[in-house]
N, C-alpha and C positions, 0 to 999 in steps of 0.2 A: 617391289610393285607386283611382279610374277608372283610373290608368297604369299601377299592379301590376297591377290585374287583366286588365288587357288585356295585359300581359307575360307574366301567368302560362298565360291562355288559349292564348297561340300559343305557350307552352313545352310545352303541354300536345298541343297539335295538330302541333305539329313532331315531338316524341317519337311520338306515337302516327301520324305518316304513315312517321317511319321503322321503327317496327315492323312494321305492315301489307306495308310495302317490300319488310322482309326477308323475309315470311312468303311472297309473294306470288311472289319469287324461286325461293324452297325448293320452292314447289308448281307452278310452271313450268319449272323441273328435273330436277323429280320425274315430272311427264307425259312432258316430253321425254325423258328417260334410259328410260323404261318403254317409249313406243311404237319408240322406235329397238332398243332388245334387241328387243322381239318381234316387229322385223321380219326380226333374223339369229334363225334356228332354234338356230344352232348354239350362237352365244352365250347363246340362252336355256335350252339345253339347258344348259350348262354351269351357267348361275348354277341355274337348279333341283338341281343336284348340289350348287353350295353355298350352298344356301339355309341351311342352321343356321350355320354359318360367318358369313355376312352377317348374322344376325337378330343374332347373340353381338356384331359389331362395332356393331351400331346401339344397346344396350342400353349398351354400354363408352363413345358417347360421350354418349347421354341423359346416364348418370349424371356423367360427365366435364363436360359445360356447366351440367347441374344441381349439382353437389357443388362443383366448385371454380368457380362462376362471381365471387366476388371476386376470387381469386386471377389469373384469368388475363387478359391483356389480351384487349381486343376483336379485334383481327386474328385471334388463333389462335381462341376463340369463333366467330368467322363464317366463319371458314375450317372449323370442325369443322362447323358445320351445315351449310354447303353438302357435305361428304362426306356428313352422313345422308341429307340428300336425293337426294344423287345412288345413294345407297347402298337407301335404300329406293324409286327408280323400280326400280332393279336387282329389288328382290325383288318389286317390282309389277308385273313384267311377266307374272308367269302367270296374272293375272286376266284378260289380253287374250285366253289361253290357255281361259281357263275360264267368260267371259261376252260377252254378244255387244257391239259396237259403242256398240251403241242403248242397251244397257242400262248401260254405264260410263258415257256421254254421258249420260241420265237423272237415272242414281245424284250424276253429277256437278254436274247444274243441281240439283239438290235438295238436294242437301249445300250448294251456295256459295248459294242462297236461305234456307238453314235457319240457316248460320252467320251473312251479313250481319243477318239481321233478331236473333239473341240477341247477337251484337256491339255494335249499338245499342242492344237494353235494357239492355246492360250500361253502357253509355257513357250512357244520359240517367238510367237510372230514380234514385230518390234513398234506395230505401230501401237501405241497408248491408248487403251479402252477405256480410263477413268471416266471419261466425258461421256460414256454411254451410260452410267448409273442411273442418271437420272430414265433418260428413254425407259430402261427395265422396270423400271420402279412404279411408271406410267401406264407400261405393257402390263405391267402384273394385276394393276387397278381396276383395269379395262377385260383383260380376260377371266378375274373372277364376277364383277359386275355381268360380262356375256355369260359364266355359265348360272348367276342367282337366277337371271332372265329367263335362262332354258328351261330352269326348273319348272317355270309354270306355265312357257310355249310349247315346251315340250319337241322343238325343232330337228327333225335327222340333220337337214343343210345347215342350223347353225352348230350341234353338234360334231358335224363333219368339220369346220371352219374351227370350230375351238382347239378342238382336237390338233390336227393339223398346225394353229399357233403357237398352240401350247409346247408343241415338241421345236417348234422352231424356237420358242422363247425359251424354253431351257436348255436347249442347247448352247443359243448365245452366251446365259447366266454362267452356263458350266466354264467356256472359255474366259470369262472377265472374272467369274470366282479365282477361277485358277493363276492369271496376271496378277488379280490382287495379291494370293496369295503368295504368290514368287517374289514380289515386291517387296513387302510384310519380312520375308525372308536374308532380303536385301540389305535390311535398312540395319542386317544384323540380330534383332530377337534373339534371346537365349534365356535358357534357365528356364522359371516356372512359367514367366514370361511367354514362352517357347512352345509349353507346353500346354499350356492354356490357349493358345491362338491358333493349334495344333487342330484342338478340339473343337473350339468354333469351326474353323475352317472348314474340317472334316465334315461338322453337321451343313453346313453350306450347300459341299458336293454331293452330299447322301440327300439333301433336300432333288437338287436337282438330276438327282438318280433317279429316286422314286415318282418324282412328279413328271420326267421326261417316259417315265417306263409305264407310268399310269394311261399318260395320253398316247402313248406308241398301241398300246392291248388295248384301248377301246377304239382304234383306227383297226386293228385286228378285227375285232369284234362288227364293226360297220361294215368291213368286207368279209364277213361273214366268218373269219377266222375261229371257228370251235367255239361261237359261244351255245353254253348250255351245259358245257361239264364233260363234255362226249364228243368223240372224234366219228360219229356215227354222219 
């Protein structure tokens, strides 16, 4: 009984180091591809002309690694997520465009502090979060619905109020991706199996990296955090 369980622990710790792997990949891809465009103008110029183009291709392959992730082997999975992430440093570089240094650097230690610590309650705590899916799935409807609204209110106080959900709601995601995932892990997974769920996962928690780190720098930005490009 001691020998399962200690089989099962290090199936559980093997999946879950190479998920974090891959996530960790995607978000040091994602930096690099972003600070290299904004250091050509021209390049960045261009991808800001096709900024809807890029967002339509990163939505084509979410739904693609989310919708057929049985179906397709893990090679092309991890090959598609390394394209979003290099696809979304691409449309991240106008924020280098539009916030200062300090303030991305900030934005950035507070987001990978905010994610490791609900990472962990997601990973020890014991009470069962499956019956929150729904809740998030509702949260999520409702805070893209508030920002299509913003769009043409144009609101600082609902801005401030999105913002502010937003990092609360992915943070929660962060901890209940992370239970799922340990669970997933539990149930045993192995092989390409493994390694494909690996991949999903990982786009999961890079999801709510980037969307908790999105709304943490424009709550920077609100309090006046460097927006403008200059620490001036």
């Amino acid at each position: 009984m001691q020998l399962t369980a200690t089989r099962t622990e290090n199936l559980v710790r093997t999946f879950m180091a190479r998920t974090y792997s891959w996530m960790a990949a995607g978000l040091a891809l994602t930096a690099g591809v972003a600070y290299l465009t904004a250091q050509n103008e021209g390049l960045a110029y261009q991808v800001m002309n096709l900024r809807l183009p890029l967002i339509i291709a990163q939505l084509v392959i979410v739904f693609a690694l989310s919708g057929l992730a049985q179906r397709m082997n893990s090679a092309l999975a991890g090959t598609l997520f390394i394209v979003y992430a290099a696809l979304t440093g691409l449309t991240f570089s106008a924020l280098l465009f539009v916030y200062s240094p300090a303030a991305v650097t900030a934005a950035f230690l507070t987001t990978a502090g905010t994610f490791a610590a609900m990472s962990v309650v997601g990973y020890v705590i014991k009470r069962d979060l499956s019956a929150m899916g729904r809740f998030f799935l509702f949260a999520l409807i409702g805070l893209l619905i508030a920002m299509i609204v913003n769009l043409f209110v144009a609101s600082s106080a609902l801005t401030l109020g999105i913002s502010v959900v937003g990092v609360l709601l992915f943070a929660g995601l962060t901890a209940y991706d992370t239970q799922m995932l340990r669970n997933l892990a539990l149930s045993g997974v192995q092989g390409e199996m493994a390694e494909r769920a690996a991949i999903n996962g990982a786009l999961a928690l890079y999801l709510n990296f980037i969307n908790m780190f999105l709304f943490i720098l424009r709550l920077f930005g609100i309090g006046g955090g460097g927006v403008g490009g200059s620490d001036d």
